[in-house]
N, C-alpha and C positions, 0 to 999 in steps of 0.2 A: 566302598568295598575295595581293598584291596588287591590288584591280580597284577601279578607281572608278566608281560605280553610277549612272545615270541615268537614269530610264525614263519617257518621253511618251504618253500615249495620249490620244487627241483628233485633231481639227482647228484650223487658223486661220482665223480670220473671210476678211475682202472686205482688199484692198490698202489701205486705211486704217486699216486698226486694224492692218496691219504695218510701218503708219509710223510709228504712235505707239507700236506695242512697240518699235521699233528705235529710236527716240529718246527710250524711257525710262531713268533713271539707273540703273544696276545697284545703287548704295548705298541701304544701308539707315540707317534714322535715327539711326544712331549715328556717320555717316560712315566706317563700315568698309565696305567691298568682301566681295560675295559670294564664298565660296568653294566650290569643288566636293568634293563629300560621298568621303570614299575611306574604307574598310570592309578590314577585313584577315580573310579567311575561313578559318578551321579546314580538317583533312581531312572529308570525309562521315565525321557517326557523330561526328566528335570538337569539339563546339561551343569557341568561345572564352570559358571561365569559369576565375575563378579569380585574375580579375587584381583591378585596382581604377581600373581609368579612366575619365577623366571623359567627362561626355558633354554635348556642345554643342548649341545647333539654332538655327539663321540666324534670324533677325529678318524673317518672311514677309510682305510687302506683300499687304494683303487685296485688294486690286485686281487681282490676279495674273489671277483668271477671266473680268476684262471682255474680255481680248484671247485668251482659247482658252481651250480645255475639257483641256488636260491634267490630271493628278493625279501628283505627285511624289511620291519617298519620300527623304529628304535625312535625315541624321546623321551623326557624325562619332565617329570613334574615335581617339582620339594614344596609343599604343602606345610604351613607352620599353623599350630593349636590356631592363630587368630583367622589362617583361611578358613579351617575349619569350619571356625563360629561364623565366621562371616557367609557360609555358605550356609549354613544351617537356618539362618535370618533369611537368605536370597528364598529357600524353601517357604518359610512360611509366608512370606512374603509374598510367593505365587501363588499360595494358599487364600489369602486376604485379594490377591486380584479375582482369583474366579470365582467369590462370593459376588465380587462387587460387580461383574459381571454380569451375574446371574440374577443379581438382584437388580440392576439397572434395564436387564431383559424383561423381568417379573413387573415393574414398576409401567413398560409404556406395554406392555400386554394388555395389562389390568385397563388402562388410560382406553388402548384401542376398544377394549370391547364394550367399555362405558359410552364411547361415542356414537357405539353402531347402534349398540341397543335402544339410547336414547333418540332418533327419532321413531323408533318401531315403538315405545314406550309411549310417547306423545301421542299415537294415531291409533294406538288400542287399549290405556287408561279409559277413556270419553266412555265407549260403549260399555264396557266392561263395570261402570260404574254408576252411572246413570240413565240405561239404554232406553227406559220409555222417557225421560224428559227429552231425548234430542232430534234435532231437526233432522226427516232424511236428506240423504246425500245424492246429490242430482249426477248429472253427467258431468259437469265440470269437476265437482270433486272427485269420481273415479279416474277419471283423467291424471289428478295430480297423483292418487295411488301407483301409476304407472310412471309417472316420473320422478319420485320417490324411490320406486325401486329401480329404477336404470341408475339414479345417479347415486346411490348406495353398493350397486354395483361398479360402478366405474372410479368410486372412494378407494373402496376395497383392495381392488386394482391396483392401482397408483401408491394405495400406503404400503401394501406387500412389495413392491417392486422397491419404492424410495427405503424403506425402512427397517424392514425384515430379511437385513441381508446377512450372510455370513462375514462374522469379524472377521479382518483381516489382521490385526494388531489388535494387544491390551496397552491402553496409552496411561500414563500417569495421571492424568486428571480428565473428567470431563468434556465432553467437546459443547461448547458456550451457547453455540446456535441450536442446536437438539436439543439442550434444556431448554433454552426460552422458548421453542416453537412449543417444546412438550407442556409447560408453565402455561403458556399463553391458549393452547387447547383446553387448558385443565378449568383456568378462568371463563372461558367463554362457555363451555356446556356447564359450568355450576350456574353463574349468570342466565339462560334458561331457564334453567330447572326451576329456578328463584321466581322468574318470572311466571313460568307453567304451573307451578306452586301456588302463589296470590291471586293470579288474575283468572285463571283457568280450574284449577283442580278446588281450590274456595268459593268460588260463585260458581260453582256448576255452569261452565258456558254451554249453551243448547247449541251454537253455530258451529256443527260438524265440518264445515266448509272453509271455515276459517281456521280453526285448532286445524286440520291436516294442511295448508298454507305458512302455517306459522313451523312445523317441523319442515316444510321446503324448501321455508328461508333458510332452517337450521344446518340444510343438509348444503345449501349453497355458500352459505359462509364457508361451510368446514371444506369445498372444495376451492376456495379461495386462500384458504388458510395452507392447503396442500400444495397449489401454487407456490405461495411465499415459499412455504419450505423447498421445493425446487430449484428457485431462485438462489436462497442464501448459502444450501448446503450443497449444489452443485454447478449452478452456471454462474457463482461469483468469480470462484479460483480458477477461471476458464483460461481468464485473458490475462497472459503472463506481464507482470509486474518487476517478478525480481529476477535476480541471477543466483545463483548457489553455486560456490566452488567449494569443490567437496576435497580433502586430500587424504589421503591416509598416511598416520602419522610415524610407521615404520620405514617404510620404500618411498614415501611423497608422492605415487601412483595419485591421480588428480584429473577430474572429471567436472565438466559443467551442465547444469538442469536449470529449465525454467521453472518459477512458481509463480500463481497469481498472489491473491490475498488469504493469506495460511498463518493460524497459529503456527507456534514454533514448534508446538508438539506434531502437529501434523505435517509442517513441513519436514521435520526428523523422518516421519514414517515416511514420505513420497522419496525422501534420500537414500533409507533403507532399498524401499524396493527397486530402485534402481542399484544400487551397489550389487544387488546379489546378480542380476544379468550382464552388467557392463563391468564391472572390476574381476579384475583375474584373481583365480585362490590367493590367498595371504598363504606362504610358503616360509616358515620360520627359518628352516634350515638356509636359505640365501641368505640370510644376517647374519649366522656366526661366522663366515670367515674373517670379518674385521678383528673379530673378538679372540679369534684365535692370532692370526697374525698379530696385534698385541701386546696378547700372555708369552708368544713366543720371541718375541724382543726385549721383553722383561726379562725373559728365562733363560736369555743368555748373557744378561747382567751378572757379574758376579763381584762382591765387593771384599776385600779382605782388609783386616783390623791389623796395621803394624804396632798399634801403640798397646797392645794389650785391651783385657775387657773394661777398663775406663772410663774409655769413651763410649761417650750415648748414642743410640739409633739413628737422631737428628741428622750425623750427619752422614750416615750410610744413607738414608734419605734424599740425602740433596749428593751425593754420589751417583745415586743411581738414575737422578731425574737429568743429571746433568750429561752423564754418559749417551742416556735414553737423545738428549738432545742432541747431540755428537754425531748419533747413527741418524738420526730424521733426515739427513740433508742423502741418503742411501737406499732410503726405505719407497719411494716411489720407483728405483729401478723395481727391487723388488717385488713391487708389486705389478709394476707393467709385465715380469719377466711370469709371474705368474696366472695372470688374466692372459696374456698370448698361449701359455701353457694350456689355461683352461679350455679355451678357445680352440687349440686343435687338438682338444683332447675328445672334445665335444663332435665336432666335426668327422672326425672320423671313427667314434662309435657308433654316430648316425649313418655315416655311409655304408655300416656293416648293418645294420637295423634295416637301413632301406635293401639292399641285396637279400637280408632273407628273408623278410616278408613279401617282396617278389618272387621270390624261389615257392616259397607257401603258398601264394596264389596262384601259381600256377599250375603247381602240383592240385590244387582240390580244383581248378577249372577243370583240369586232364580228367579228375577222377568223377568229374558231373557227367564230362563226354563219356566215358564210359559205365557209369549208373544206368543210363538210357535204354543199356540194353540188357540190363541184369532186372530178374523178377521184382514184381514189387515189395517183395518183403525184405531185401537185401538191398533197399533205397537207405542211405542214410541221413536221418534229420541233421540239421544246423548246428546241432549242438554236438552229432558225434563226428560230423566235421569239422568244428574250431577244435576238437577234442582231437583231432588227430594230427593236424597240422601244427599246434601249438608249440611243440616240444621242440621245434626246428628252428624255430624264433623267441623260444624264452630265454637263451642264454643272453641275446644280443639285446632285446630290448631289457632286460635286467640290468644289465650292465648299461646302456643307458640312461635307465631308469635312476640308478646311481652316482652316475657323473653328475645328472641335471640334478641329484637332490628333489626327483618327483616318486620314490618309492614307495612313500607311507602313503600318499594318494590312491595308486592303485593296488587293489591285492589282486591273486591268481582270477576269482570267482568273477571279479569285476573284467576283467580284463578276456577271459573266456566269456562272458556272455555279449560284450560290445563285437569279437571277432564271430561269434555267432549271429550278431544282428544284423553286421557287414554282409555275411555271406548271405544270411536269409535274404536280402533286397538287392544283392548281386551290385556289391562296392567296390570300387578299385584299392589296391593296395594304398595308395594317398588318402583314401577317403577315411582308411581305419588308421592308418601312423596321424592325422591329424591332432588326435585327443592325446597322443603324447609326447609331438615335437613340440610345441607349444602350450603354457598353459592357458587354460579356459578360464569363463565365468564358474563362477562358486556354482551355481544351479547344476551346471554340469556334473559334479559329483556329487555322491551319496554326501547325506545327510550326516554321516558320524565322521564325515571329513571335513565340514565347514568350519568349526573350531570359533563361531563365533553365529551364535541363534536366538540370544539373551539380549539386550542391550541396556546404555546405565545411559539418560539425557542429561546433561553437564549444560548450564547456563546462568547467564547473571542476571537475569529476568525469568518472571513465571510464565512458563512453557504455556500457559493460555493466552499468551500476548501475542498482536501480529507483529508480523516479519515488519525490518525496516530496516534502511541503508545501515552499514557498517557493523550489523549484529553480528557476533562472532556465535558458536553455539558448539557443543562435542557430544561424540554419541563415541561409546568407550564399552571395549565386550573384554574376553579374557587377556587378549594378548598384544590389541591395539587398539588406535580411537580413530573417529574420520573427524577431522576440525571442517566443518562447516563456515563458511564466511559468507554472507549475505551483501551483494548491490544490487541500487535499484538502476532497472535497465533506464537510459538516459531517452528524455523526450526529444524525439524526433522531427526534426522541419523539412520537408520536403516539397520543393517547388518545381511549376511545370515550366519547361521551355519550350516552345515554339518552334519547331524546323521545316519551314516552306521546303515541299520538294521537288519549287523549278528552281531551287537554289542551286540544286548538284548538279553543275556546271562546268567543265573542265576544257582547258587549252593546252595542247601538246605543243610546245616550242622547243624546237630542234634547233642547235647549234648551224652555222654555217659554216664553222670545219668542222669535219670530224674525223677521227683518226683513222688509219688508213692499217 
C-alpha cells in the first residue's frame, strides 16, 4: 500500500514568522527541491525485509524550529518491480514457515500422546481382553499401579516444561537433536509395542504382575530418554566454548558473546537476541552526511569544453576525478570545521533542552503541592499532567531531536506517554531526557521503529553444522547485516604457587646521613 507520511505536531508562532516561512525557499543547498517522503507498507505481521534498497534523507535546514515547533519524520524508500517480487516470495515464504511449524507442532503432539497412552494401554489390554484367564493381582502389583502413575506424572511434567514451550524464532532448518531424540522415542515405543504384540497380546500371558512391570520398565526408560534430552538440548551449550564477535556492518558498532556447542543456526538466534538489548537503534540518517558531503564536492566540479562538442565524455571524466583529487588534500579541514560545528551545535540545543525540562518539572512539582488541597475531583491524572507541561518543552527538544537526527524515533504520542510515566513514579528531570540524549537499545522502542524483525542467515556451510574456530557467518535484514566471526576461546593452564606467610618479612634501613 501505498501512503505518503506526513505528521505535524506543534503550533505556528504570530503572523510574521508566517510570512517569512511562506517566503522561505523550499531548496535545499544543493539546489535540489524538497520532496515528499512516501513509504510502501507491508500487511500487519509481515514487515518489508529482504530487499536491498537504498535509503535517502533530505538535506534538513537547521532553522526549520525558529518558525514552529513541529517534529517530522521524513524517509524515503525507491522500491523497483524486482523488490516487489521479491517481497511477494519473502510473503509466501512466511506462509510455508508457519505450515511447517504447525506441522512440526502437530507431529511431536501426536509422538507425546502415543507415549502417555502406551503404558496405560499395556496395563488395561490384559483384563479388558482376557479377564477370567488372569492371575489376580496381589499387593505388589497394586504397588507398581502407584508407581506408574507418579512417574507418568512426573514424565508429564518434565516433557511440558522441556518441550512445550513457546517459539522464540522460526529457524531455517531443523534443530538435529529434537529430531533424533523425537526418532529415537518414536523407535523405542514401536519396539514395545512389537514385543507386547508377540509375546503378550498372542499368547494370552495370565501373569498380570508381570505385564504391569513390563509397562514400568517402559515408563523408566522413557524417563531416561527425558534425561538424555536435558542433557543434549540444554546443559551441552552451557559451558562456553567459542567467542562471537558480532559487528554491524554500517557503523562497525561491535559486541562480544559467549557460545558453547551451537549450530550455526542457533548460534544466529543467540546473536539475534542479544543485538536487540545490547546494540543501539541502527539510525540511517548518521550515514548520509558522508554521502552528502561528496555529491557536494562533485557539485562544485564544473568542467567546460574549449575544443567544441568533439571531444568525448572520457575526458571530462578524468577532469573531474583529477580536480576531485586536487581538493582531497582540503577536504579534512572541512570536515573537522564541520564535526566542531556539529558538536556545538549539539551542545548547546541540549543545554536549552535541559533548562526547560527543569523549568517543566518544576512547574508540575509546584502544581502537585498544590493539588493536595484542591477536591478530589480537580486531581489531575499523569496524563493531563505530561499534557500540560509538554507544550513548554516541545519546541526544544524538537529542535533537538533534529540536530541528533533522532525524530522519526520518537512521535508526539510516544514521547507524551514516557513524560507521563516519568511523572506517575515521580522521576527527575535526568531520568526522562535520558531516552533522548542518547540512543538506546532497539527494545527500547516501538516495534514500527526497529526497521529490522525479518532476518536472511548468509553462510558457507549448512546452518545445521557446529560452530568452529574461524567460521565467518552473516545475518542481513532491510538495511544492514551483522558479520558474525567465530574463535574458539584458547585452553587455559593455570598453575598454583605457593606463598609461605612467615615469608613477609621486612627490614627498614635508614641512611646514616640524612638530609637536614
Amino acid at each position: 500500500m501505498l501512503k505518503s507520511t506526513y505528521s505535524l505536531w506543534g503550533r505556528r508562532s504570530g503572523g510574521r514568522e508566517r510570512n517569512r516561512e511562506r517566503h522561505k525557499s523550499p531548496r535545499s543547498k544543493d539546489g535540489r527541491g524538497s520532496e515528499k517522503a512516501v513509504t510502501i507498507q507491508a500487511p500487519t505481521g509481515e514487515p518489508l525485509l529482504g530487499n536491498d534498497s537504498t535509503r535517502t534523507e533530505e538535506v534538513q535546514d537547521d532553522n526549520w524550529g525558529e518558525t514552529t515547533t513541529a517534529i517530522t519524520g521524513t524517509s524515503e524508500h525507491s522500491i523497483s518491480q524486482e523488490d516487489i517480487a521479491r517481497i511477494s516470495k519473502d510473503l509466501e515464504d512466511s506462509v510455508g514457515l508457519d505450515c511447517k511449524r504447525y506441522l512440526g507442532l502437530t507431529v511431536a503432539a501426536a509422538l507425546g500422546l502415543l507415549v502417555f497412552l502406551t503404558p496405560i494401554a499395556f496395563i488395561l489390554l490384559p483384563p479388558i481382553l482376557w479377564r477370567d484367564q488372569m492371575e489376580p493381582c496381589g499387593t505388589i502389583c497394586e504397588g507398581l499401579f502407584i508407581s506408574v502413575a507418579f512417574k507418568l506424572l512426573i514424565l508429564l511434567i518434565g516433557t511440558w516444561a522441556l518441550f512445550f514451550r513457546k517459539q522464540r524464532a522460526d529457524l531455517p532448518r531443523v534443530f538435529v537433536f529434537r529430531a533424533l531424540l523425537l526418532v529415537l522415542i518414536f523407535l523405542f515405543v514401536v519396539s514395545y509395542w512389537l514385543f507386547y504384540g508377540v509375546r503378550i497380546l498372542d499368547s494370552r500371558d495370565r501373569n498380570y504382575q508381570g505385564i504391569v512391570q513390563y509397562a514400568v520398565s517402559l515408563v523408566d526408560a522413557l524417563l531416561f530418554i527425558h534425561y538424555l534430552a536435558i542433557v543434549l538440548l540444554e546443559l551441552r551449550q552451557l559451558q562456553p566454548v567459542f567467542s562471537l564477535q558480532v559487528v554491524r556492518s554500517t557503523d562497525g558498532e561491535s559486541r562480544f558473546y559467549s557460545a558453547g556447542h551451537l549450530s550455526i543456526q542457533r548460534a544466529a538466534l543467540v546473536v539475534l537476541e542479544n543485538y536487540y538489548k545490547d546494540f543501539t537503534i541502527y539510525n540511517p540518517n548518521l550515514l548520509t552526511a558522508s554521502k552528502f558531503r561528496a555529491a557536494k564536492h562533485m557539485a562544485g566540479l564544473k568542467v567546460y569544453n574549449v575544443d567544441g562538442p568533439s571531444n568525448n565524455a572520457t575526458g571530462q571524466s578524468r577532469a573531474m576525478i583529477a580536480a576531485a583529487a586536487r581538493r582531497r588534500d582540503s577536504s579534512h579541514n572541512e570536515l573537522y570545521y564541520e564535526e566542531a560545528e556539529h558538536e556545538r551545535r549539539v551542545k548547546k540545543r541540549r543545554a536549552r533542552l535541559v533548562v526547560a525540562v527543569e523549568e517543566a518539572f518544576i512547574h508540575i512539582q509546584r502544581l502537585q503541592a498544590e493539588e493536595q488541597q484542591k477536591a478530589p475531583g480537580e486531581v489531575m491524572d499523569p496524563r493531563e499532567a505530561a499534557q500540560a507541561i509538554f507544550p513548554s518543552m516541545a519546541r526544544a527538544l524538537q529542535k533537538y531531536l533534529r540536530t541528533t537526527r533522532q525524530q522519526h524515533y520518537h512521535s508526539m504520542e510516544s514521547i507524551l506517554q514516557h513524560l507521563a510515566f516519568c511523572i506517575a513514579h515521580s522521576m527527575t528531570p535526568k531520568a526522562f531526557l535520558e531516552r533522548y540524549l542518547r540512543a538506546g537499545p532497539t527494545l527500547q522502542y516501538d516495534k514500527e521503529r526497529w526497521l529490522s524483525t525479518q532476518w536472511r542467515l548468509v553462510s558457507d556451510e549448512a546452518v545445521t553444522n557446529g560452530l568452529r574456530d574461524g567460521l565467518v557467518f552473516v545475518l542481513k535484514c532491510l538495511d544492514f547485516g551483522l558479520v558474525v566471526t567465530v574463535k574458539k576461546i584458547p585452553f587455559i593452564a593455570l598453575s598454583e604457587e605457593f606463598v609461605d606467610p612467615k615469608s613477609h618479612k621486612f627490614v627498614l634501613r635508614l641512611q646514616s646521613e640524612t638530609s637536614v
